[in-house]
C-alpha angles and dihedrals in degrees: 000000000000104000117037141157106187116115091025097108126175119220091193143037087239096057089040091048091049117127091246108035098169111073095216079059092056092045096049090045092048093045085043091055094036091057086047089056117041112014105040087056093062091043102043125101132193093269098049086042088053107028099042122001112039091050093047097053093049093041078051090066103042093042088050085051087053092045092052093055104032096027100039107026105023096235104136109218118192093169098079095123088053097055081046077061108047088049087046097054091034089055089046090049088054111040082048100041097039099031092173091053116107123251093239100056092043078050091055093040095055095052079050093056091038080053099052091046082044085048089055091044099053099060092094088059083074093062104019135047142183117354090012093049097053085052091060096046091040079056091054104048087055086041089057095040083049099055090038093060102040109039103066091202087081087057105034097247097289116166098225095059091233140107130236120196117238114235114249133153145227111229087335106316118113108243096171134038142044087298096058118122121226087235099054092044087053098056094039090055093043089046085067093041101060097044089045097048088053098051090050088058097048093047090057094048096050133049096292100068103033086056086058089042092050091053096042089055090049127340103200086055094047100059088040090064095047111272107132105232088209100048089044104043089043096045086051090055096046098048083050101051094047090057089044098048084050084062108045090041085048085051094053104040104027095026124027099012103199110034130184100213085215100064100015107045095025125134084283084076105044087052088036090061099034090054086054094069090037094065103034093048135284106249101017130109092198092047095055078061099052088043093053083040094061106028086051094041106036094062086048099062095028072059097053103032091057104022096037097024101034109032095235125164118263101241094045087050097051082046096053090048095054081059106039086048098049088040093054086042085061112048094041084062091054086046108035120018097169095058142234089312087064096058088048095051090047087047096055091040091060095034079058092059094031116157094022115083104262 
């Protein structure tokens, strides 16, 4: 009765293979991204741009770069924080060395440069997998914090060891800087998102992403049938790297501004960002949506309900939240192992038969 798809009939394999084959999917997605567009901007303050959506958007792109490389092609990262890194101190290099270039392209760059160090990184994949493998990658993010922190050309020489984002604008709106509107940081985030978001997509429905899924699934047949286990494990790395370094380039310049990579891009981010899609769902788009969703919002309003309802103290509260949240990510897990995407696909299956028993 309120998802149906009976009368929506396809003429051709290219209309039945579209991301969104349903038409009540498409509308909903269109209505969802219109709203995005043109009416949050007008809504949005300071403290929604800074607090929630900002964060989430960015936390979106780095959890869909994960997602790519632990959900679709098997290949556990725990160096996430670190490839935040590498794209924060390439944006900064770039922005300071090459001041005329445009914020997007240093933003690109960035996720290029990101791609090349994720590239490095992955060659142990060829020889190693699973717990092994997160060792290596865990090496790596302390590795990357390490040679941030010690060697002063990343940084410019500062004396205070950090790094401050230049301001610089998109068609004459200031994205980045003290003088950076919510709104304009907003649109400039969800601009990446959505393009993002579409080439991610596109990569799991074509060859790409069946190749990772088919060595994620089982490696040995895999290469017996043809996949090549380099190309594919490499590529894997690269695409999320690239996605990983756009984010944490998008969290230094858009989001935080001046960022010390010992507090701001630790091992807190690279969990913070595993258990996302964790939670959300390995090996879904939308659930690296519905993870970023939960782990920026639920703080928020853990934040607001003790802090703001009941008068706590801020350091209990930020106790207690560390609790309720680790307590919720467990027992999801029990519940629920597949993640946030599996309860909306049951849910949709059952809305389909509804009112009929399922």
């Amino acid at each position: 009765m309120f998802y149906r798809e009976a009368g929506d009939y396809k003429t051709s394999y290219g209309a039945d293979n579209q991301t969104f084959p349903i038409s009540q999917d498409r509308y909903a997605y269109w209505a969802i991204t219109a709203v995005a567009v043109a009416v949050v901007p007008w809504l949005i303050n300071d403290y929604w741009a800074s607090a929630v959506l900002v964060p989430f958007l960015i936390y979106a792109i780095a959890s869909l770069g994960l997602n790519l490389l632990t959900g679709y092609c098997g290949q556990v990262s725990l160096g996430t924080g670190g490839f935040m890194a590498v794209g924060a101190f390439a944006s900064y290099k770039l922005m300071t060395a090459f001041p005329g270039m445009s914020i997007v392209l240093i933003i690109l760059l960035a996720g290029a440069i990101t791609a090349l160090v994720g590239i490095l990184f992955g060659l142990p994949s060829l020889r190693i997998k699973g717990f092994y493998l997160a060792v290596a990658t865990l090496a790596a993010q302390f590795f990357l914090v390490w040679l941030f922190n010690k060697q002063a050309w990343f940084y410019n020489y500062s004396a205070s060891g950090q790094i401050n984002a230049p301001e610089r604008s998109v068609f004459g709106v200031a994205v980045t800087g003290p003088n950076a509107e919510a709104w304009a940081k907003y649109l400039f985030c969800l601009f990446f998102v959505v393009v993002l978001a579409w080439a991610a997509r596109n990569l799991t429905r074509g060859r790409s992403g069946r190749s990772w899924m088919a060595i994620r699934d089982m490696d040995i047949a895999a290469e017996i049938i043809g996949v090549n286990p380099l190309k594919t494990k490499l590529s894997a790395f690269a695409i999320s790297s690239f996605y990983v370094g756009v984010a944490g380039a998008l969290f230094f310049t858009v989001y935080l501004g001046a960022v010390d990579v010992g507090d701001s891009y630790g091992i807190s981010q690279s969990f913070l960002v595993l258990f996302m899609i964790i939670i959300g769902g390995l090996g879904s788009i939308l659930g690296s949506f519905l993870g970023a969703a939960f782990l920026v919002l639920m703080p928020v309003l853990l934040k607001n309900v003790m802090v703001g309802g009941f008068g706590w103290a801020t350091d209990i509260a930020a106790h207690f939240e560390f609790m309720i949240v680790g307590g919720l990510i467990v027992a999801f897990l029990i519940l629920e192992p597949h993640g946030l995407a599996q309860l909306w696909r049951l849910t949709k299956d059952k809305l389909r038969l509804w009112p009929f028993p399922h």
